[in-house]
C-alpha positions in Angstrom: 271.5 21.9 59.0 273.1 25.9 60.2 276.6 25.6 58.9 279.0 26.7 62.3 282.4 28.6 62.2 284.3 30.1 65.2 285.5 33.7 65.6 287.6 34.3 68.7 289.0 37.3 70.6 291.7 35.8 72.3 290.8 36.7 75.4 292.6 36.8 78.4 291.4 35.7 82.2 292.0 37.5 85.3 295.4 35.4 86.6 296.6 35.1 82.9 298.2 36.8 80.6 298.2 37.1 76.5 300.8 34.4 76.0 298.3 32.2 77.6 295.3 33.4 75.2 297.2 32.9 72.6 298.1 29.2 73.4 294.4 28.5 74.3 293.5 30.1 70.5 295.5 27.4 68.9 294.1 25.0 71.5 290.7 26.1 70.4 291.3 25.9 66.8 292.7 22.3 66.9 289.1 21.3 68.6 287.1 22.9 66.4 288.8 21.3 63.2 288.4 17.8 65.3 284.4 19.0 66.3 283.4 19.7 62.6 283.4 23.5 62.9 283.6 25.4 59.3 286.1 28.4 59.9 288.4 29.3 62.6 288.5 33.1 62.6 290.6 35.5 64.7 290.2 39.4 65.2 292.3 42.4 64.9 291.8 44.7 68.4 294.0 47.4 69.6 294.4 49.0 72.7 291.8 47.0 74.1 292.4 44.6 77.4 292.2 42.0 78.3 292.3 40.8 74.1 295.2 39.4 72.9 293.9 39.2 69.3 296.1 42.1 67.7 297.7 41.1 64.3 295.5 38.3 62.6 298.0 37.2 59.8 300.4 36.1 61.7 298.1 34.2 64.2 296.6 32.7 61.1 299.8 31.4 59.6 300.7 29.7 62.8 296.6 28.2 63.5 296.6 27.1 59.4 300.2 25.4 60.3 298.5 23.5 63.4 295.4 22.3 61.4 294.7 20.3 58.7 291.5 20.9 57.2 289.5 23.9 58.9 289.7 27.3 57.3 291.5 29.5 58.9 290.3 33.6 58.6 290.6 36.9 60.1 287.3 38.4 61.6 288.9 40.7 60.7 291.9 42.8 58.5 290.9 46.3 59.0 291.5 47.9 55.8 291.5 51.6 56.4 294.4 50.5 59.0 296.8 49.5 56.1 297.8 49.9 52.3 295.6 47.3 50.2 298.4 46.1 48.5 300.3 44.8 51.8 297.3 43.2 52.9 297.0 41.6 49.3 300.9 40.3 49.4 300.0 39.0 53.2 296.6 36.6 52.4 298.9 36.1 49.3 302.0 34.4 51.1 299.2 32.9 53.3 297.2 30.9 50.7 300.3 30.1 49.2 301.7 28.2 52.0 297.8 26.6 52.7 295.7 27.1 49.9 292.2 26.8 49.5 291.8 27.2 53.2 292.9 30.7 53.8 289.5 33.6 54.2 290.3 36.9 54.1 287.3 39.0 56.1 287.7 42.5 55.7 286.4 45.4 58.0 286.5 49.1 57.8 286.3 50.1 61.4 289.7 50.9 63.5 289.8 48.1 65.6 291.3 50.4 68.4 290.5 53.7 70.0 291.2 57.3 69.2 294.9 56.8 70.4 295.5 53.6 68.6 294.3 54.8 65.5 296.6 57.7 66.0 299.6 55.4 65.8 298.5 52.4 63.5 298.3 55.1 60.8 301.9 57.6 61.9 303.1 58.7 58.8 300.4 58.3 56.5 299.8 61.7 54.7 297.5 60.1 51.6 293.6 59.5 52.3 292.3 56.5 50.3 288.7 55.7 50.7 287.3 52.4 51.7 285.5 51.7 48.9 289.0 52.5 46.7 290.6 50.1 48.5 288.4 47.4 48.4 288.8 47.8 44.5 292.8 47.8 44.6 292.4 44.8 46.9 290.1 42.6 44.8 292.5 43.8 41.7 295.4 42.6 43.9 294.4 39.6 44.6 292.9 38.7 41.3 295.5 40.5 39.1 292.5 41.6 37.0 293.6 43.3 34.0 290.4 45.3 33.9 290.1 46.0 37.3 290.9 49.4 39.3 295.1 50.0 39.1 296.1 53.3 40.8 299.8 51.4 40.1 300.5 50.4 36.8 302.5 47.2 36.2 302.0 46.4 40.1 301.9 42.9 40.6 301.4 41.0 43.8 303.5 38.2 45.3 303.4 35.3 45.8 302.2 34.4 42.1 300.0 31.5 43.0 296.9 29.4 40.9 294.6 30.0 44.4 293.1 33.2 46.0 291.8 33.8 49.3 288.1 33.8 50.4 287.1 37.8 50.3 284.8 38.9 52.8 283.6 41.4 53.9 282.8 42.5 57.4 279.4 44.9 58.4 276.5 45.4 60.2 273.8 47.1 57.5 273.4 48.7 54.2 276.5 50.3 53.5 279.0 46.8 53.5 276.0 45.2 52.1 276.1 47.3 49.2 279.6 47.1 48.4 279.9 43.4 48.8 276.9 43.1 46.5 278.2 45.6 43.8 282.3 43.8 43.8 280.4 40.3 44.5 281.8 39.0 47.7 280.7 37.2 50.9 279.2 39.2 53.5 279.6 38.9 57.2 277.0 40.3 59.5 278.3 41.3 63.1 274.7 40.7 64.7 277.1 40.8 68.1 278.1 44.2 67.5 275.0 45.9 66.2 271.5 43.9 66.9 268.3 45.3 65.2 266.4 44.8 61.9 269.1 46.7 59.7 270.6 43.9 59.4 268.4 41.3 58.0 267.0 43.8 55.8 271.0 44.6 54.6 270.9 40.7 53.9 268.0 41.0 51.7 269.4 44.0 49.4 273.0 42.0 49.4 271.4 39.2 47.4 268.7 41.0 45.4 271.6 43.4 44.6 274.6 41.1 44.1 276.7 40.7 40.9 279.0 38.1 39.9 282.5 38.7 40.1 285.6 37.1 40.0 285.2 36.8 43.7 282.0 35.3 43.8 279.6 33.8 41.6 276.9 33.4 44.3 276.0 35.5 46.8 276.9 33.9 50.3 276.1 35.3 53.7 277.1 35.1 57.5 276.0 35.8 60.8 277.8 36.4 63.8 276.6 36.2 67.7 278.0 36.4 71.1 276.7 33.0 73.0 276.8 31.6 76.5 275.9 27.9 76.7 276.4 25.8 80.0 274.2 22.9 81.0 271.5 24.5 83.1 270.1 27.6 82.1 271.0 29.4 85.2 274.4 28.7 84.5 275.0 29.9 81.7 272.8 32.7 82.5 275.6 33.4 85.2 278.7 33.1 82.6 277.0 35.9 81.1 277.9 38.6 84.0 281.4 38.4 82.6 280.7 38.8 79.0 278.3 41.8 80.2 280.8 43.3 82.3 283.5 43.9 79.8 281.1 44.7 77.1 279.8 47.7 79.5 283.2 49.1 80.4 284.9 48.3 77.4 282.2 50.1 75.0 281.1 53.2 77.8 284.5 53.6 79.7 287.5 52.2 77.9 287.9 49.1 80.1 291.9 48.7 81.1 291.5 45.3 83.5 293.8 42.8 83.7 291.5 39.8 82.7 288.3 38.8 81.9 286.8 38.5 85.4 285.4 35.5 87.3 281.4 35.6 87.4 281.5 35.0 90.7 283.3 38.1 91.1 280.4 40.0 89.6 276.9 38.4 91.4 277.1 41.6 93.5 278.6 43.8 91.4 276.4 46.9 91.8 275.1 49.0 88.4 273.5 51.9 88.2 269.9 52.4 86.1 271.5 53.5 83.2 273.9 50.4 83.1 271.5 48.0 83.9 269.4 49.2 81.0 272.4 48.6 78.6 273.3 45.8 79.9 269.5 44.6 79.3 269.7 46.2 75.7 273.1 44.4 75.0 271.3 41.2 75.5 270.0 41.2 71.9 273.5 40.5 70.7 274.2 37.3 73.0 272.8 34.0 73.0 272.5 32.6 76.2 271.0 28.9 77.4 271.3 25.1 77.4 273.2 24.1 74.1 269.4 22.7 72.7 267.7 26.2 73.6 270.7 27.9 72.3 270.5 25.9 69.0 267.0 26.5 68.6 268.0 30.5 68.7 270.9 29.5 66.7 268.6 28.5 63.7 266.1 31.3 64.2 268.9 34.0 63.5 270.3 31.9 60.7 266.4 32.1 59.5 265.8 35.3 59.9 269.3 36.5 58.3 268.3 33.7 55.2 272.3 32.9 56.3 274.1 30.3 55.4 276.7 30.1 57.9 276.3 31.1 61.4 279.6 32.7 63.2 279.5 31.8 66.7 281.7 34.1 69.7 282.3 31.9 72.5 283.8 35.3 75.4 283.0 34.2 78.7 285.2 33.6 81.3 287.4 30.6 81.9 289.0 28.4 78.9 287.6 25.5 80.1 283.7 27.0 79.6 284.3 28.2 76.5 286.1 24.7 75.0 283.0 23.3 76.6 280.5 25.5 74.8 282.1 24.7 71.0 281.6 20.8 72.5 278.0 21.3 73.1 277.0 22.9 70.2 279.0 20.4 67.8 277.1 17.5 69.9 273.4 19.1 69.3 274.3 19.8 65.9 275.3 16.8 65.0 278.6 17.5 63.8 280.3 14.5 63.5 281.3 14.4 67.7 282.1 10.6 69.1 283.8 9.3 72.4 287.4 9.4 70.8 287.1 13.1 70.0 286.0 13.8 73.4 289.1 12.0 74.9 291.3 13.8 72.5 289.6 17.4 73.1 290.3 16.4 77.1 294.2 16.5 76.3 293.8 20.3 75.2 292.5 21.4 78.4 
């Protein structure tokens, strides 16, 4: 059985605003822990309407305080953003307060545009590499005695028995290869980047991986945009939403308001060079009845050899996505019953 987690954007609907996201997120989390889900993930974007999702530790402290059980992780920290020492003392203080339910999933992209980047890193004058601080972060969090120290005597706070869950985030060979040489968990954004890279990536991660403190196991992840609705033409029609902001977001620098209403978008009319990204953009989206989308659900898993599967629910409306992580828990036989479905009602 696909193990399923939950990453979400926060996103915000045309009528809303990012207060509102923000309540659904917790809303969101709070089902999945009562559906079964794995992981609750949030992400770090910048500059970028209509997501809410900006600061990820301080969402996850407040989700984690909410919940019980569920891990609670950021899809995720970008590094090169931020000194690895302050991200260290954050997932620190975190798994202090929760422990063994706190992942920490790294990236090394921006997270924002040109002009974001611009300000998230005013005043820094010292150029670290990725890799370098991947090493001071591990050392960080592990206090390794052996381990890279740029600092000597550093230590980071809080002192606790527990660590975070190190990930980190990519989408081919290069984060494969690092998480493989430090030994840590991989996460695949199949949703950002579809093609073969990535399953071949997979395969060199655990023929390559070393045991570390971090890991003794190589363990990988797969994430996917999906659109599930009880009829194949209607989810086929949430869709238009998810395909609109992915078009103008990644070729224009989308500044909407909200996520817009599918309706809003039967008519909408492309040109011949947007409809063919559109069609290309496909390959990172499942889209179908909750068994059809299962079935593809499984394949990727397959074809990744993944054992968790990192699901992106960004359509349009709360209520759609809420019933999407429903219909997925039922076909996968997560543990859903009549009581849970009343509960889950209350949250909408």
């Amino acid at each position: 059985m696909t193990t399923l987690s939950i990453l979400d954007y926060s996103p915000v609907d045309e009528g809303s605003n990012d207060q509102e996201a923000l309540r659904q997120t917790v809303q969101m989390a709070i089902a999945a822990e009562q559906l079964g889900y794995h992981r609750f993930w949030v992400s770090e974007h910048h500059h970028l309407p209509p997501l809410a999702g900006s600061n990820p530790e301080m969402l996850m402290m407040h989700l984690a305080d909410r919940t019980h059980s569920i891990r609670i992780g950021s899809g995720g920290v970008m590094l090169p953003n931020y000194s690895a020492y302050k991200v260290a003392e954050n997932f620190r203080m975190l798994e202090a307060l929760h422990p063994g339910r706190i992942d920490l999933g790294a990236g090394r992209a921006a997270g924002a545009g040109r002009i974001g980047r611009t300000a998230l890193n005013e005043g820094r004058n010292e150029s670290v590499s990725y890799e370098q601080q991947l090493a001071d972060l591990i050392h960080y969090l592990h206090q390794d005695a052996n381990g890279v120290d740029r600092f000597p005597g550093l230590i980071a706070t809080p002192q606790i028995d527990t660590q975070p869950e190190l990930w980190l985030l990519g989408t081919g060979n290069g984060s494969a290869e690092l998480a493989a040489t430090y030994g840590t968990a991989l996460a695949f954004a199949h949703f950002i980047h579809a093609s073969d890279v990535g399953p071949q990536a997979a395969k060199r991660y655990r023929r390559e991986f070393q045991p570390s403190e971090v890991r003794k196991q190589p363990y990988t992840m797969v994430g996917i945009f999906i659109s599930v609705a009880d009829t194949e033409e209607e989810a086929q029609l949430q869709a238009l939403s998810w395909d609109y902001w992915l078009l103008m977001s990644e070729n224009k620098g989308l500044r909407k308001p909200g996520l817009l209403p599918p309706e809003q978008l039967q008519s909408h009319v492309y040109t011949e060079e947007e409809q063919n990204q559109i069609t290309a953009r496909r390959e990172r989206i499942l889209i179908g009845t909750p068994h059809k989308v299962r079935a593809r659900i499984e394949r990727l898993a397959a074809r990744y050899e993944a054992d968790e599967v990192l699901i992106l629910p960004l359509v349009y409306g709360f209520h759609n996505r809420m019933r999407m992580i429903q219909q997925l828990a039922k076909v996968f036989e997560m543990g859903e019953n009549a009581e849970k479905e009343r509960d889950l009602q209350d949250l909408l």
